[in-house]
DOVEX-459618 format. One line per 5 residues: number of its first residue (from 1); their letters; for each residue x negated, y negated, z negated of C-alpha. Coordinates in steps of 0.25 Angstrom, whole numbers. Layout:
N
NUM = A = X:Y:Z ~ ...
END
This chain:
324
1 = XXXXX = -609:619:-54 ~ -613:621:-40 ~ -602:617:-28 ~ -605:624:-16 ~ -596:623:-3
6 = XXXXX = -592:631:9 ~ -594:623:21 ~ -585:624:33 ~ -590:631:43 ~ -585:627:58
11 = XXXXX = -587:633:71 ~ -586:623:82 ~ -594:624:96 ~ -602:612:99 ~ -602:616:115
16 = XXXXX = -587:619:119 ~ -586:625:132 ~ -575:627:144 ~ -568:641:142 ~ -567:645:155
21 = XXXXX = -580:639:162 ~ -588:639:150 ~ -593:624:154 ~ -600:617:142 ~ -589:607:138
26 = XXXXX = -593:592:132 ~ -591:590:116 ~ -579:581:115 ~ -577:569:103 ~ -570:580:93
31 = XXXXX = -581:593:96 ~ -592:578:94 ~ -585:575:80 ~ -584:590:75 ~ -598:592:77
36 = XXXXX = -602:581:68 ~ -592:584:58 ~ -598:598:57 ~ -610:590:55 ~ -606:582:46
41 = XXXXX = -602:595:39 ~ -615:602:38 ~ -620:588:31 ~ -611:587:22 ~ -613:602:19
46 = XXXXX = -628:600:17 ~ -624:590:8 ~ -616:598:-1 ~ -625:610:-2 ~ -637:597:-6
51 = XXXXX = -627:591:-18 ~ -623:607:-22 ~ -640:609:-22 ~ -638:594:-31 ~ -628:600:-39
56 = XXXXX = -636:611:-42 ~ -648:604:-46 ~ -642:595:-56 ~ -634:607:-63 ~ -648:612:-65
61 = XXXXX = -654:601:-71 ~ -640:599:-78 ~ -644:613:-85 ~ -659:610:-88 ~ -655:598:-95
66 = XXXXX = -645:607:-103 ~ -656:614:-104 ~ -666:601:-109 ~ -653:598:-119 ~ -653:609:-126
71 = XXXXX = -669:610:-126 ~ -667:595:-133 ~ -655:599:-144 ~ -663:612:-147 ~ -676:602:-150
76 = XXXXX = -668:592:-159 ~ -672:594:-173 ~ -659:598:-184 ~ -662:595:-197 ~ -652:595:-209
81 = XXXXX = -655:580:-213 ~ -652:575:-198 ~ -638:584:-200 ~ -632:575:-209 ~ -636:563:-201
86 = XXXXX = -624:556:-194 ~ -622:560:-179 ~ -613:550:-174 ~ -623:544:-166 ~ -628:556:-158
91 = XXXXX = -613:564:-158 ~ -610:556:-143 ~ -624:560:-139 ~ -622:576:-141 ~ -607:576:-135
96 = XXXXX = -611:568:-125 ~ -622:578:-122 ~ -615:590:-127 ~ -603:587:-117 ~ -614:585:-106
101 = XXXXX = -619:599:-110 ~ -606:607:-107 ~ -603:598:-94 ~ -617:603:-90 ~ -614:618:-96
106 = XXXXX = -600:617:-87 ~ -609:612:-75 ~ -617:626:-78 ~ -610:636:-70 ~ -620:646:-71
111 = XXXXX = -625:640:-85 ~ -617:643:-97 ~ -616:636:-110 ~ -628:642:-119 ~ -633:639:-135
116 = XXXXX = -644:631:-137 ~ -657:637:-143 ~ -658:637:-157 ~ -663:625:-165 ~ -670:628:-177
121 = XXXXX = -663:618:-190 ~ -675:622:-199 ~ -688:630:-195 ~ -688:638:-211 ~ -671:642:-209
126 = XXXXX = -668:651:-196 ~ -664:646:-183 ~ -650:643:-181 ~ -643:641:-166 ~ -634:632:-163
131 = XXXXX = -627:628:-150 ~ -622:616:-142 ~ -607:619:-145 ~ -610:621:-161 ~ -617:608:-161
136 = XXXXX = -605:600:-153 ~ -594:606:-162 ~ -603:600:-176 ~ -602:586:-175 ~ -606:584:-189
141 = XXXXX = -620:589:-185 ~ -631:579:-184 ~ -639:578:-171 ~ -651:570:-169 ~ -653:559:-159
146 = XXXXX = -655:562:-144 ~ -668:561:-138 ~ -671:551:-126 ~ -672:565:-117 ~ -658:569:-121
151 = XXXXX = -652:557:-117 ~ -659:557:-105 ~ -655:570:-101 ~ -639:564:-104 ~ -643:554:-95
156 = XXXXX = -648:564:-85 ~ -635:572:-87 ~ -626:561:-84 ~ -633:557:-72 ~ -631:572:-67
161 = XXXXX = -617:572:-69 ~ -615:560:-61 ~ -624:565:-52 ~ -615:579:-51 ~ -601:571:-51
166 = XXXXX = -607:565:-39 ~ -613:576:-33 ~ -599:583:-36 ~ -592:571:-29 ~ -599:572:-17
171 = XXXXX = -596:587:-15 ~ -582:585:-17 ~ -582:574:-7 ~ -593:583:3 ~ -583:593:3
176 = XXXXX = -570:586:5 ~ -578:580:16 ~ -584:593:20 ~ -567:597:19 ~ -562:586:27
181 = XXXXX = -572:588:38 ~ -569:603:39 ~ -554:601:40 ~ -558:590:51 ~ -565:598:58
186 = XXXXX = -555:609:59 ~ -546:600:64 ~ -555:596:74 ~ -559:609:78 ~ -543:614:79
191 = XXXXX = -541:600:88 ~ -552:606:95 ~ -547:621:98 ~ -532:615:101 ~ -540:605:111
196 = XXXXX = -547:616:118 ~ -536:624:118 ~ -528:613:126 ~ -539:610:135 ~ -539:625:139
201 = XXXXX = -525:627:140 ~ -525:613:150 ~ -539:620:157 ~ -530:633:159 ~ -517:627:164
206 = XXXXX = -527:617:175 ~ -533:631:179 ~ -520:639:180 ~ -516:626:191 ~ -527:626:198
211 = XXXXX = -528:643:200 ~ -513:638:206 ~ -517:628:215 ~ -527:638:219 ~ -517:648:222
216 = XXXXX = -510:638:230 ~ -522:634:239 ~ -525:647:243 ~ -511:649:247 ~ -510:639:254
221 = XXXXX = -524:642:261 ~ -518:655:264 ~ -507:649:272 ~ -517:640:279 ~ -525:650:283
226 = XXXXX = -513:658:288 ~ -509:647:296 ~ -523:645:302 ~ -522:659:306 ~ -511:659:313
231 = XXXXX = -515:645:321 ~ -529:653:324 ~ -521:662:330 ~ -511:652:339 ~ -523:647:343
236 = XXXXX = -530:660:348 ~ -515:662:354 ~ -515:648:361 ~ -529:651:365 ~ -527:663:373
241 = XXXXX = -514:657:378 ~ -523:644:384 ~ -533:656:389 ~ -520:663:395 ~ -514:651:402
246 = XXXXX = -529:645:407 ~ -531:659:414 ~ -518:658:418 ~ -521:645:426 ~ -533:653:431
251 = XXXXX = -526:662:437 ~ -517:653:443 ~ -529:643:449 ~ -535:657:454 ~ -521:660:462
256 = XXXXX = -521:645:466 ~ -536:647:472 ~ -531:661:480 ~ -519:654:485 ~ -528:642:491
261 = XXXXX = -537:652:496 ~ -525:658:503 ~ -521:646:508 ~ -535:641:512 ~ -535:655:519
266 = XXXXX = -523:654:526 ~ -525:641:530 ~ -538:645:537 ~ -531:656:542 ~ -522:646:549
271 = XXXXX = -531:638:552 ~ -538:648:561 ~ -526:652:564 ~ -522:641:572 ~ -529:639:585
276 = XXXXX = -523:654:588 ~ -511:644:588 ~ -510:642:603 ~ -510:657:606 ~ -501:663:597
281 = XXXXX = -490:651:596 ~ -479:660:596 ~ -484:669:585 ~ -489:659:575 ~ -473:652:576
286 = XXXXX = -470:666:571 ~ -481:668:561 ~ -481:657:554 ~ -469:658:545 ~ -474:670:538
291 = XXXXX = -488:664:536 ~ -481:652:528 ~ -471:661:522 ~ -484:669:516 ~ -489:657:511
296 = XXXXX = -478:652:503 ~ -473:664:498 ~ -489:665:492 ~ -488:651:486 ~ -475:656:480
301 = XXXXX = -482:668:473 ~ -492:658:467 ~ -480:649:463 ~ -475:659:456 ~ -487:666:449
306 = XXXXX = -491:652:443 ~ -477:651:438 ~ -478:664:433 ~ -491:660:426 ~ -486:647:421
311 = XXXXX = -473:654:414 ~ -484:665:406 ~ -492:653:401 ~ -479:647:395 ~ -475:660:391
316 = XXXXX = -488:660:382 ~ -489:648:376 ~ -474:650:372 ~ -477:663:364 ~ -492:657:359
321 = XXXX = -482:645:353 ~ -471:653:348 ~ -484:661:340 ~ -490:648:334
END
């Protein structure tokens, strides 16, 4: 009876790899021990399928030396005189091998129990046939002593019956290693899914804070450059009120230089003016009051445009600060 197994079949990838990158991930410990297990698994299926290919082979021979047996029993000579001999001492024999018969006949899926061929009692009477089981249920008929190639071939048949309880012994344990491994390996590959499944809802929620903190940074670099914007522009304010105020102070040491050059003038003018003194001494007591009144109501407007000048500037820079 041949034993055939459907091995497990398990789909594990031996190069795991990032989701969302698609980066080649290194094998941990538990992906190292599911690899050799599936391994393992593929020996111990090899194995299997050799002892079924074992098993096989030995339920063959089991049938040729059915076969041989009934070959020999068919050959043995029957004769009335050696009917009414005793058959005490060959009666353990033929059960013996009669019941190794109908183990091997049970073994014989395919096979089923058959008749022997016909054996001929007397060559001048008919032929009469007779089968396995009217000979087991006729203890009373004598048989002949078994040949030394009939007792090898009981030999032979014990040895391949122990040789099938261990070959059915290792199956059995083969595949209730082959079981235990199966169900490990499911285990290990649903650990392995619930891991992944937490690494990525950990990779997720890291990616979720950091698209936050990027939101963040770019707020805030928007309010910078805001702020940088507006002191560009108080500068560029300051800038034109420093050019304002240094053409202010132009202005004013360009009225300074016209009033020296008045007053150099003027005082030229007096200057040549003075030796007429002699001549005209009554007319320069009456002329020289309005000459000095002339000057100082000159060097009273300029007082007064450089306060007016000053008082702008200030005026600027208030409005320039009150702006920043």
């Amino acid at each position: 009876m041949v034993m055939t197994m459907a091995a497990p079949t398990l789909s594990a990838d031996s190069t795991p790899c990032c989701p969302g990158c698609g980066y080649s991930l290194p094998l941990d410990h538990s992906q190292v021990q599911l690899l050799e297990a599936q391994a393992r698994i593929e020996d111990l299926e090899n194995q299997v399928r050799l002892l079924n290919e074992k098993a096989t082979a030995a339920v063959d021979r089991w049938a040729d030396y059915e076969d041989e047996l009934a070959n020999l029993r068919a050959q043995l000579p029957s004769s009335p005189t050696q009917k009414q001999l005793p058959a005490t001492p060959t009666n353990p024999r033929m059960s013996f091998l009669q019941s190794g018969t109908s183990r091997l006949s049970s073994f014989l899926s395919p096979r089923k129990s058959h008749e022997l061929p016909h054996i001929d009692t007397n060559p001048s009477r008919p032929s009469k046939q007779r089968s396995i089981s009217s000979q087991s249920h006729r203890p009373q008929q004598l048989q002949p002593p078994l040949s030394p190639s009939a007792e090898d071939l009981l030999e032979a048949l014990n040895r391949e019956q122990c040789l099938r309880k261990e070959a059915e012994g290792k199956v059995a344990a083969t595949s209730q290693e082959v079981e235990e491994l199966s169900a490990a390996l499911f285990e290990q590959a649903n650990e392995m899914v619930a891991e992944e499944r937490r690494a990525r809802a950990k990779l997720e929620q890291r990616v979720d804070e950091l698209e936050r903190r990027d939101q963040e940074k770019r707020r805030r670099l928007d309010k910078l450059e805001g702020a940088m914007t507006r002191i560009e522009r108080v500068r560029l304010l300051l800038a034109e009120a420093e050019e304002d105020v240094e053409s202010s102070k132009k202005t004013v040491r360009e009225i300074e230089e016209l009033e020296r050059q008045q007053e150099e003038e003027e005082r030229k003018e007096r200057e040549q003016s003075k030796p007429k003194q002699p001549q005209y001494d009554s007319r320069e007591t009456v002329y020289s009051v309005p000459v000095d009144e002339h000057l100082g109501r000159r060097s009273l407007e300029g007082h007064s445009n450089k306060e007016q000048l000053d008082d702008n500037n200030r005026g600027e820079r208030a409005t320039v600060t009150s702006q920043a």
